[in-house]
C-alpha positions, 0 to 999 in steps of 0.5 A, a space after each residue: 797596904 795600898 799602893 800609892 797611885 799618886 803623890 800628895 800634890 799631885 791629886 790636883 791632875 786628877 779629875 774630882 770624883 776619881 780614886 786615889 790612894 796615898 801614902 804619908 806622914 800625919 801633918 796633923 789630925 783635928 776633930 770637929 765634932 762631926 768630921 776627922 780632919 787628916 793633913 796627909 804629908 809626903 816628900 811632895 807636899 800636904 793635902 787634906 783627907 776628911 773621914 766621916 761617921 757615915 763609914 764607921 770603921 774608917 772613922 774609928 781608926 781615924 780618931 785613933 791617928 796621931 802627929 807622924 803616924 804612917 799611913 795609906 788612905 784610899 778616897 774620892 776627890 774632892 772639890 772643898 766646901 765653899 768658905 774653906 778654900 786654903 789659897 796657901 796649898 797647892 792642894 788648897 781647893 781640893 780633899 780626900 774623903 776617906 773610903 779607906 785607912 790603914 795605920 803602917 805604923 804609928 810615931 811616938 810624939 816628936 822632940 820637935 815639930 816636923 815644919 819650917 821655920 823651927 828654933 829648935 837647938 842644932 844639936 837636938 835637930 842633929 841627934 834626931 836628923 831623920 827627923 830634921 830631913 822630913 821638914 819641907 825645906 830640908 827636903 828641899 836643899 837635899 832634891 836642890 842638891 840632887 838637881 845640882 850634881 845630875 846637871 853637873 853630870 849632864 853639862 861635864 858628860 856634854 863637853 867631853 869629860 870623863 868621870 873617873 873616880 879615884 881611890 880613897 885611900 892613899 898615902 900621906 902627903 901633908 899639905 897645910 891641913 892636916 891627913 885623916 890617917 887609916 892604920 893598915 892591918 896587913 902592914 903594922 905601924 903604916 898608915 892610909 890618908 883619906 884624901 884632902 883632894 884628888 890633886 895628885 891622883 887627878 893630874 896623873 890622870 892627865 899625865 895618862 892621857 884621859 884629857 878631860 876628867 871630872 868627878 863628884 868628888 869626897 874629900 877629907 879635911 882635919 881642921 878646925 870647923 867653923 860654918 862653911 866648913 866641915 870635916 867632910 866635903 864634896 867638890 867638882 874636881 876638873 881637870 883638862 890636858 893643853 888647856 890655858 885658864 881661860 879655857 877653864 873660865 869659859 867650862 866652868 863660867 858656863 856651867 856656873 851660869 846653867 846652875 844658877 838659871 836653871 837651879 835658882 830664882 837668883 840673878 847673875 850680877 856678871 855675865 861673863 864673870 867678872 875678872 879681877 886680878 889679886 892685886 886689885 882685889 887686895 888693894 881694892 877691897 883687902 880680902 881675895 874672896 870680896 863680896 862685890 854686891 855693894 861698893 865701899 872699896 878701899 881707898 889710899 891716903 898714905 901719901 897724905 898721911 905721911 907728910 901731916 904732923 899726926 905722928 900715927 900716919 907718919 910712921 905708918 907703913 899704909 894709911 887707908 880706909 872705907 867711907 860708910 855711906 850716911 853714917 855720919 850721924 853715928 853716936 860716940 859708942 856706935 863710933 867706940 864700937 867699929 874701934 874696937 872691931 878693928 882691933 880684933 883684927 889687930 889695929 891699933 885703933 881707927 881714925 874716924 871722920 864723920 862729915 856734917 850736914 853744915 859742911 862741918 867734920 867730928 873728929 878727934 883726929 881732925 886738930 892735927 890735920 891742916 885744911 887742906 890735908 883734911 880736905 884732900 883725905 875726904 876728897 879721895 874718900 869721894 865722901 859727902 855730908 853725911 858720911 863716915 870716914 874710917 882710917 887705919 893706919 898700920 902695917 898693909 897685912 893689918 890694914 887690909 884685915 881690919 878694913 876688909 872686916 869692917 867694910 862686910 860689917 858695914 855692908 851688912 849693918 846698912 843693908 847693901 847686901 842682895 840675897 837675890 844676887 849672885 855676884 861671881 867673879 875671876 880672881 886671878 894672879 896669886 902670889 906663887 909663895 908667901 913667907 912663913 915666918 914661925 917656919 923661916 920659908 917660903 910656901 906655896 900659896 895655893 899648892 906646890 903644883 901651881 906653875 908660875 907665870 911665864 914672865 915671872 920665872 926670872 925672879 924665882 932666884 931673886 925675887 920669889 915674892 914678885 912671882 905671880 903663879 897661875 892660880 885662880 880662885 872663883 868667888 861669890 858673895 864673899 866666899 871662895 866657891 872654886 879653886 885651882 891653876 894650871 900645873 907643873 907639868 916638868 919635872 925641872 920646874 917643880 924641882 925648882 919650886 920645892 927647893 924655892 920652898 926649903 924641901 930636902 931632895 929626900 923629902 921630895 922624893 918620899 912625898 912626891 917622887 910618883 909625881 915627879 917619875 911621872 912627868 918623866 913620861 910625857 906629861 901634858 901641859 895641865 890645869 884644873 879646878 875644884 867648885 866646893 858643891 856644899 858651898 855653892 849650895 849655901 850661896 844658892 839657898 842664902 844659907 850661912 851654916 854649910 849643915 843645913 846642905 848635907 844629909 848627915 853632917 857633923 856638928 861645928 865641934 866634929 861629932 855625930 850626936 845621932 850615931 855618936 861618932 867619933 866613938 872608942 873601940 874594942 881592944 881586939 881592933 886595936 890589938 889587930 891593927 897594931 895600936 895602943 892608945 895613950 890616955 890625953 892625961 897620960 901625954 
């Protein structure tokens, strides 16, 4: 085999007439009568090789080349003939004439064609993966993912953070999604978990004085996949000592603005990120995670609704809605359609209002509304002739999903979203706990770690409900890109919070009582935060299957058709780790 001594694309920064070899996969081969044409690929692009009969012995292995066969050719370049100019190719204006050939090896015919733009089935694309990651946009998102994480590194490693990495295996401490579980072999009927994030391990490293810790970091999930999701996920975890969140803001905002500048072609719609607090948002656009690309916030009548004669706003708990920008217009099925959207999200139904060119309303709704009722909900609608109105009517919980939902449906049905944007922001103030109904107890919205405000802590007796926590969560485009909060670094207020969440002092101790021994010792005031990086990816490509930024993912079921994972084994390794397993018919 010939050494290559240049990559594919990189032949235009050598002189015509000079010697270059090169090694790659066959694009394509064409035969036209007199000339073999070979479209040579690598990882940086194509360029075209051309044999012909006056050098016989390379023409004859050329003729035998097919689709994928690995090759190295050794030529001359070349300036193209006149008229065959490809504008299309970096290498466009340039060819390879061939003076020697060798075939590495050769490629049965492909399931699917090695280029973009394939609609070729995932689960095919999936089984043959190496396959799938020779096309150029896939090698694509993997070097964006290379670039992504070595800037990370250089920006951390900049502002004095440490990389330390934490263990794999650790115990079991349940937190909302379920543990991958790890039998150990030395001690029968015990159990490792993969971890669902560094949490603990991180914020000990606080408590042991490393200050500024970061870390590129696996984290294991077993929940239900869906797009964005999957078993297996990397994060930035970050974690600093004597920090306030705005100190976090200002690291990870300006790491946030290096990675899109120097990364992507895209536009920050915030600089500095925007700030929101979880009221706002939730009152505003009904969802924590809004994508503030486009407009059509939320908007209250319930003090309208509640004093007219229409018995569906009077009794409802909050009367609110969006107004759809030129969709007044929209036929009696489009309008049935939207109604039977909100209520996947459990409406009831959706009181409609589509305002008329003549100043005049459709709506079925509308007869049971005086003028000026109708009136005062279009005016705080800020609507115009033309528009659409959209009104639920429900409990807030409802209300907000329904609206929420139909508001990005809208978004996208008219357009309003710019792929070229990236629109960041700060959603800050979370409710320290929520109330778990099927459970008759409070949890922790974000994590159990999460200090409440200050000026809150008086009502964690009184009123947990009103207890603002110190959680921030960083969103983008409708998806929650980071999480975290500054933590509890005293023993006292944690204990507090576990018993404001209905943990026995004996189920503390088993899951937590490492942390709490800790903070024993001195812990510093603490805070942190975890950027999903695949999820970021999806943003930066303007993807919306988090598969599509991963080497080797698994499917939305949780499977691996290329190596067929999850797959049995043998009876001896279960007999060695002390495990039967109990057929699903058998349960």
């Amino acid at each position: 085999m010939n050494q290559r001594d240049v990559y594919c694309t990189q032949v235009t920064e050598r002189e015509l007439g000079s010697k270059v070899t090169l090694n790659g996969w066959v694009q394509r081969s064409r035969d036209h009568g007199g000339l073999i044409f070979i479209d040579l690929r690598d990882i940086t692009g194509i360029v075209q090789c051309v044999a012909d009969p006056s050098t016989p012995e390379v023409f004859k292995v050329a003729e035998s080349v097919r689709g994928e066969y690995v090759l190295s050719i050794t030529g001359t370049l070349a300036e193209r003939p006149e008229g065959t100019v490809n504008p299309n190719l970096p290498t466009g204006e340039v060819e390879v004439h061939i003076e020697n050939i060798e075939i590495l090896n050769t490629a049965k015919t492909p399931p699917f064609p090695i280029e973009d733009g394939i609609t070729t089935d995932e689960m095919v694309r999936l089984k043959y993966r190496y396959l799938d990651l020779r096309r150029p946009e896939m090698q694509k998102r993997l070097i964006l993912r290379h670039k992504l994480i070595k800037l990370i590194r250089d920006y951390m490693d900049a502002r004095g953070f440490y990389e330390i990495e934490t263990p794999i295996l650790i115990k079991s401490t349940p937190e909302g999604a379920r543990d991958y579980l790890v039998p150990s072999r030395l001690y029968p009927e015990t159990f490792y978990a993969l971890p669902q994030s560094p949490q603990q391990l991180k914020q000990l490293l606080m408590v042991a004085g490393m200050d500024r810790y970061f870390q590129i970091a696996k984290c294991f999930r077993d929940e239900d996949p869906r797009a964005d999701r999957q078993p297996e996920f990397t994060q930035l975890d970050i974690e600093m000592s004597f920090v306030k969140k705005e100190d976090l803001f200002e690291i990870v905002g300006g790491l946030i603005e290096e990675i899109v500048e120097k990364l992507s072609d895209k536009k920050l719609l915030f600089k500095p990120l925007k700030k929101l607090t979880y009221a706002e948002v939730m009152d505003k656009y009904g969802i924590d995670k809004p994508d503030l690309r486009f407009g059509m916030e939320l908007f209250d009548v319930t003090d309208i609704a509640n004093n007219t004669e229409f018995k569906v706003f009077q009794t409802a708990k909050q009367v609110k809605g969006i107004c759809a920008e030129g969709c007044g217009g929209y036929s009696r099925k489009e309008i049935d359609d939207l109604t039977e959207f909100a209520k996947k999200y459990k409406a009831k139904g959706l009181a409609t209002f589509a305002l008329q060119p003549d100043g005049t309303v459709k709506s079925p709704v509308a007869k049971f509304l005086k003028e000026e009722e109708l009136k005062a909900i279009i005016e705080r609608a800020g609507a115009k002739p033309g528009d659409l109105i959209m009104l639920v009517a429900d409990k807030p919980k409802v209300v907000a999903d329904s609206l929420a939902n139909l508001r990005n449906l809208m978004g996208t049905r008219l357009g309003l979203r710019d792929d070229s944007v990236m629109a960041f922001a700060w959603v800050t103030d979370f409710p320290l706990v929520e109330w778990k109904e099927e459970e008759n107890r409070w949890d922790a919205m974000h994590h159990p770690f999460t200090m409440p405000n200050d000026e809150d802590m008086h009502l964690m007796d009184t009123d947990p409900a009103a207890v603002r926590s110190q959680a921030y969560d960083l969103v983008c485009n409708g998806s929650e890109v980071a999480s975290g909060s500054i933590r509890i670094h005293r023993r006292d207020i944690q204990n507090k919070v576990f018993a404001l969440m209905a943990y026995s002092e004996e189920e503390v101790q088993e899951r937590f009582g490492h942390m709490l021994d800790a903070f024993d010792y001195g812990a510093p005031p603490h805070g942190g935060i975890a950027p999903g990086i695949d999820r970021l990816l999806m943003l930066l490509t303007s993807d919306n299957n988090i598969r599509n930024v991963m080497a080797f993912p698994k499917t939305a079921t949780a499977v691996d058709p290329m190596t067929g994972a999850p797959s049995p084994v043998d009876d001896a390794q279960l007999e060695e780790l002390h495990i039967k397993c109990i057929p699903a018919d058998e349960e």
